[in-house]
C-alpha positions as CSV (number, residue, x, y, z in Angstrom):
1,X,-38.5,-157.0,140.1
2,X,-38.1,-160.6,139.6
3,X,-39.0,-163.4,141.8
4,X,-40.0,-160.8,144.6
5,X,-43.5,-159.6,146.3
6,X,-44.1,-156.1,145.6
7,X,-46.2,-154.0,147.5
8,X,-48.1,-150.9,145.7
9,X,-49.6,-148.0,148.1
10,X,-49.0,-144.6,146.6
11,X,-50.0,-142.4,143.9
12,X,-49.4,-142.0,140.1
13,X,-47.2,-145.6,140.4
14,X,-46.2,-147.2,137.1
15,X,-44.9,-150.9,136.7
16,X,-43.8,-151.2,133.4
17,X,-42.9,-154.7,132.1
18,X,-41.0,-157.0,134.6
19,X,-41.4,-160.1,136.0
20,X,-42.9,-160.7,139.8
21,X,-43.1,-164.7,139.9
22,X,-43.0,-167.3,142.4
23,X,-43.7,-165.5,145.3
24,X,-43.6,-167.2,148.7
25,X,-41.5,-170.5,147.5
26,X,-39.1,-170.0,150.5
27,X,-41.4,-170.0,153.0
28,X,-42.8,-173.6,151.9
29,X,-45.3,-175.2,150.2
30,X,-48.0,-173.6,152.2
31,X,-47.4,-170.1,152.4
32,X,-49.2,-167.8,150.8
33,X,-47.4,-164.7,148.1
34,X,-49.0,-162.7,145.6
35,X,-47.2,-161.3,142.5
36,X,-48.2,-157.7,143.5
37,X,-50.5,-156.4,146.8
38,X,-52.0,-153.3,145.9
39,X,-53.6,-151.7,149.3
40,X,-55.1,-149.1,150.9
41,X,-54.0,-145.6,149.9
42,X,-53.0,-146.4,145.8
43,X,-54.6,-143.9,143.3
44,X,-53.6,-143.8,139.8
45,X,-52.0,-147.4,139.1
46,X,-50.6,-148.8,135.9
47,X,-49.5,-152.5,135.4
48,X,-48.1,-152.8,131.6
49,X,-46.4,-155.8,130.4
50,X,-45.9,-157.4,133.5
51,X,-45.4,-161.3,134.0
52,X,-46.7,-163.2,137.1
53,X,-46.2,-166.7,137.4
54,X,-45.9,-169.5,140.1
55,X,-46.9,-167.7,142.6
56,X,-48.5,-169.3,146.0
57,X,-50.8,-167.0,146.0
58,X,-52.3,-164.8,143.4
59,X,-51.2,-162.7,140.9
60,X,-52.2,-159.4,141.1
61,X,-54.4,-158.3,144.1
62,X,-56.0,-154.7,144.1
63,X,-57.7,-154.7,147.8
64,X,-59.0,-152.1,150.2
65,X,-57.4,-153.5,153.3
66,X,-54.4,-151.6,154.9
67,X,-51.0,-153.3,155.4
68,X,-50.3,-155.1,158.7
69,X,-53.7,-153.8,159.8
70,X,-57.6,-154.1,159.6
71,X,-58.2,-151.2,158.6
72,X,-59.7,-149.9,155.3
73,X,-59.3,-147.3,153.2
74,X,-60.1,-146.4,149.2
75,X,-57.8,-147.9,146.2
76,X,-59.2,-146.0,142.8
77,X,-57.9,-145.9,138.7
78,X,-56.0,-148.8,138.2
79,X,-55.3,-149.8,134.7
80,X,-54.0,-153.6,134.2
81,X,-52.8,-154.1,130.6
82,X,-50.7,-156.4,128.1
83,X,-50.2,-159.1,131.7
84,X,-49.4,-162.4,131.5
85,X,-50.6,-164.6,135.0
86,X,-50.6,-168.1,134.7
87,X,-50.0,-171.5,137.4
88,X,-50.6,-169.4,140.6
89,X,-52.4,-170.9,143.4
90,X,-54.8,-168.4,144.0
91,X,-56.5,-166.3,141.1
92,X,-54.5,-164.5,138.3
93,X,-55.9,-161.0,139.4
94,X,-58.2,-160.9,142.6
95,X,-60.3,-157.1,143.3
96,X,-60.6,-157.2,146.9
97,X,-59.7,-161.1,146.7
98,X,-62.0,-162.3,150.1
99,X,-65.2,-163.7,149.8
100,X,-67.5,-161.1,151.9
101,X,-68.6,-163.7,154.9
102,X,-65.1,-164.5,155.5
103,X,-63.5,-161.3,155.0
104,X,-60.7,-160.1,157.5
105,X,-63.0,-158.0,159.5
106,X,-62.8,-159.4,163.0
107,X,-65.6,-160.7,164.4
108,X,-66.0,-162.6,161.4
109,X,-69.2,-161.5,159.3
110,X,-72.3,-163.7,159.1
111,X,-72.5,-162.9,155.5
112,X,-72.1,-160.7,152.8
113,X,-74.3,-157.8,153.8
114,X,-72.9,-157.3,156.6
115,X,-69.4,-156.1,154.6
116,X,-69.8,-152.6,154.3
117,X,-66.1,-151.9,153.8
118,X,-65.1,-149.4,151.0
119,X,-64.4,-151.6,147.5
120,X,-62.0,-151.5,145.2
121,X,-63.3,-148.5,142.5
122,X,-62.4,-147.7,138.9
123,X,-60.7,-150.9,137.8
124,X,-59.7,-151.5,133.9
125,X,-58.4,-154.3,132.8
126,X,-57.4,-155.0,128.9
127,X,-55.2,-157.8,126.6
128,X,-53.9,-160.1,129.1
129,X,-53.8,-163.8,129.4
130,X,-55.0,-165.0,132.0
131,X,-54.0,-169.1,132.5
132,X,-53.7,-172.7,134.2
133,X,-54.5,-170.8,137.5
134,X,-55.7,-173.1,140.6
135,X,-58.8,-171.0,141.2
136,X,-60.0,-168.1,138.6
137,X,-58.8,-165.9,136.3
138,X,-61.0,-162.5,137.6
139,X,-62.3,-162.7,141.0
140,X,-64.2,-159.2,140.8
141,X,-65.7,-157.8,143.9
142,X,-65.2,-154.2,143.2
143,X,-66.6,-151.2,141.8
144,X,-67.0,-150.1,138.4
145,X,-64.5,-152.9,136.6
146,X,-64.1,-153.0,133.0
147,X,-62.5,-155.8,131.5
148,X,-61.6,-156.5,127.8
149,X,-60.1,-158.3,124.8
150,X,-58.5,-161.2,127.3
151,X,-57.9,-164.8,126.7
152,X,-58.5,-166.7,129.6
153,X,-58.5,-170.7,130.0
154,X,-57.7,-173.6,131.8
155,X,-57.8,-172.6,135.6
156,X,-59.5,-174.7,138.2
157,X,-62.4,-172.8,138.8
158,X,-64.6,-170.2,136.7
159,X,-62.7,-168.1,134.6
160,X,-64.5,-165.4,135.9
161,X,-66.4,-164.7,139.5
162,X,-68.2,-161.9,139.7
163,X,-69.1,-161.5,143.4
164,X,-71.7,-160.8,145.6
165,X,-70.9,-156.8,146.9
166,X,-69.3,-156.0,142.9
167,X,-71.1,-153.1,141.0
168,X,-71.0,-151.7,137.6
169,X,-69.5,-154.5,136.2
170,X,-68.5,-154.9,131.9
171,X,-66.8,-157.9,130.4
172,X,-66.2,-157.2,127.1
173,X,-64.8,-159.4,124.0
174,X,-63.0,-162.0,126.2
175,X,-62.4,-165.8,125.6
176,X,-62.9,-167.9,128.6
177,X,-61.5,-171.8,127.4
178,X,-61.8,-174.7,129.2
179,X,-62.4,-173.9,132.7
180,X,-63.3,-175.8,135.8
181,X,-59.9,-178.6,135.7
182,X,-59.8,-179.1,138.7
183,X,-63.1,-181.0,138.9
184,X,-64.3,-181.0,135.3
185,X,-67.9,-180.4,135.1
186,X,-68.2,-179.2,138.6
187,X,-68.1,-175.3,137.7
188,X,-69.3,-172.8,135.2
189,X,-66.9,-170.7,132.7
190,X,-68.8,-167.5,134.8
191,X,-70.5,-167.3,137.9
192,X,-72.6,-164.0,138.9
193,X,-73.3,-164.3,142.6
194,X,-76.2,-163.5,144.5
195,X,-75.8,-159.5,145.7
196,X,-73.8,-158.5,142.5
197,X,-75.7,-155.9,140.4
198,X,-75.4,-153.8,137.4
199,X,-73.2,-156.7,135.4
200,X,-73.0,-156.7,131.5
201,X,-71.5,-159.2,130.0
202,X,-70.6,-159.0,126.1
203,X,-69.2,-161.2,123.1
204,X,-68.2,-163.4,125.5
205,X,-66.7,-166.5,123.7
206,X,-66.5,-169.6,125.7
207,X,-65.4,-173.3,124.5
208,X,-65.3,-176.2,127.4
209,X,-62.7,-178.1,125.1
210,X,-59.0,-178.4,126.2
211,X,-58.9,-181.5,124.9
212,X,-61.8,-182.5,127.3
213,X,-65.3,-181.3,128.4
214,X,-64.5,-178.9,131.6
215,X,-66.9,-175.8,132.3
216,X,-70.6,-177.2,132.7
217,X,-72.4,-174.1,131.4
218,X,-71.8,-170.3,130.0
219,X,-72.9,-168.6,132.3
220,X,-74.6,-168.9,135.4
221,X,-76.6,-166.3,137.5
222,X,-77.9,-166.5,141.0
223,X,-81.6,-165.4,141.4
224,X,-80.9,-162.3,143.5
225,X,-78.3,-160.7,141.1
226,X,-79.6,-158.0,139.9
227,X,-79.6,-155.8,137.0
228,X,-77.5,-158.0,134.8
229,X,-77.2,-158.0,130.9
230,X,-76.1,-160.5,128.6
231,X,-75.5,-159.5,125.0
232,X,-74.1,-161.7,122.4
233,X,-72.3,-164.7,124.3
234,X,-72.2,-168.1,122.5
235,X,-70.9,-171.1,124.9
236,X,-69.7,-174.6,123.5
237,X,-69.0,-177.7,123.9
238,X,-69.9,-177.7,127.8
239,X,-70.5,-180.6,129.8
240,X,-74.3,-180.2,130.3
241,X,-75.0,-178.1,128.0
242,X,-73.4,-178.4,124.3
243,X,-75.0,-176.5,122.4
244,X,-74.9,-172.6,122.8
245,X,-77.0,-171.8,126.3
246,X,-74.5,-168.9,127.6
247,X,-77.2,-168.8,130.6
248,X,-78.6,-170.8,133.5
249,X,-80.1,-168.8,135.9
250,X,-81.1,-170.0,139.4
251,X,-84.2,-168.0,140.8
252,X,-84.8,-168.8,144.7
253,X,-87.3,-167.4,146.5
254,X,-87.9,-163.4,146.4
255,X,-85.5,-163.5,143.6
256,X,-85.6,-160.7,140.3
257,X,-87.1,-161.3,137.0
258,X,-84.3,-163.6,135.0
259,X,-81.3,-161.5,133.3
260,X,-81.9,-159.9,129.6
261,X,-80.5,-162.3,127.1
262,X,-79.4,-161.4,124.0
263,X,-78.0,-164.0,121.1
């Protein structure tokens, strides 16, 4: 499957090594392509030892919404394993991939809590390297994510994004190095939005070297995340803060008491 966009919706489906790169190159500059869309209807999903690279849009996308449709439905028990996404526009692998206010529910929401749409459920994701991407590595909006033992650096934005509907969320012995290139300083190596709860984050090592300053901070958490956990990060060599602080955390008003940090 090389050089083509697949399409996942089924049961029981294994992609076993391969290559699904540069994705939407014929339709110009500004299309859009991902590696793989996994939709509505797919139970029971491995990705082993697959490469995705190039494309105009993201790697790997694991989303709720039907095909040529707007309808949702459930996507459950997707393992993603020993995966190599690096240089796509978008992120290297996206869970439900839209930001919640301007999702493709028509009328367009308000915000965030207005999506009520099913998520994305029983996602694992383990040794890949994640790389030079335009936006992040993990854009997680989904339910019950684990992800582990990956090496992820030099993308535009945060390595990871933990967004505002995801639930029962672990990250787990992962490298994040060097993120934020496309406007150094400007962005975090992890962002926890407002909305997200139940998020533990563990031996977490992040470095804003690569050769220059990039990520401004560890870890940052909006005020009305909730239940989140932070055990064991170290952060350095970040733009505002250079010493170890894996955690800035903005309170607003009616936010929750600050996240459990642990050294």
């Amino acid at each position: 499957m090389v050089g083509r966009n697949q399409t996942v919706a089924g049961h029981d489906v294994k992609i076993i090594n391969g290559s699904s790169s540069r994705n939407g190159r014929s339709l110009g500059t500004s299309a859009s392509g991902d590696g793989i869309d996994c939709l509505a209807g797919g139970d029971g999903v491995v990705i082993d030892g697959t490469r995705f690279e190039g494309n105009l849009g993201n790697g790997i996308v694991i989303k709720t919404m039907g095909k040529f449709n707007p309808e949702f439905g459930h996507v459950r028990d997707y393992l993603v394993t020993n995966v190599i996404a690096r240089s796509n526009v978008g992120a290297s692998i996206a869970i439900e991939c839209v930001y919640d206010s301007t999702s493709s529910r028509r009328p367009r929401l308000d915000n965030w809590k207005q999506d009520t749409r099913p998520r994305a459920k029983d996602i694992g994701t383990s040794n890949c390297r994640l790389e030079y991407n335009a936006t992040f590595d993990l854009f997680l909006n989904g339910l019950k994510i684990r992800a582990t033992n990956c090496l992820l650096r030099a993308n535009g934005h945060e390595g990871i994004r933990v967004d505002e509907n995801a639930r029962d969320i672990t990250v787990s012995d992962v490298t994040i190095t060097a993120c934020s290139t496309y406007n150094p300083g400007s962005k975090p190596a992890v962002t926890i939005e407002s909305g997200a709860a139940k998020v533990r984050l563990q031996r977490l090592g992040m470095d804003g070297l690569a050769p220059q300053e990039n990520h401004r901070n560890g870890i940052e958490v909006f005020g009305s995340a909730k239940g989140v956990v932070i055990e064991y990060c170290t952060n350095q060599n970040a733009t505002t803060d250079r010493y170890d602080r894996p955690v800035v955390s903005f309170q607003t008003s009616g936010a929750r008491p600050a996240p459990r940090l642990c050294r």
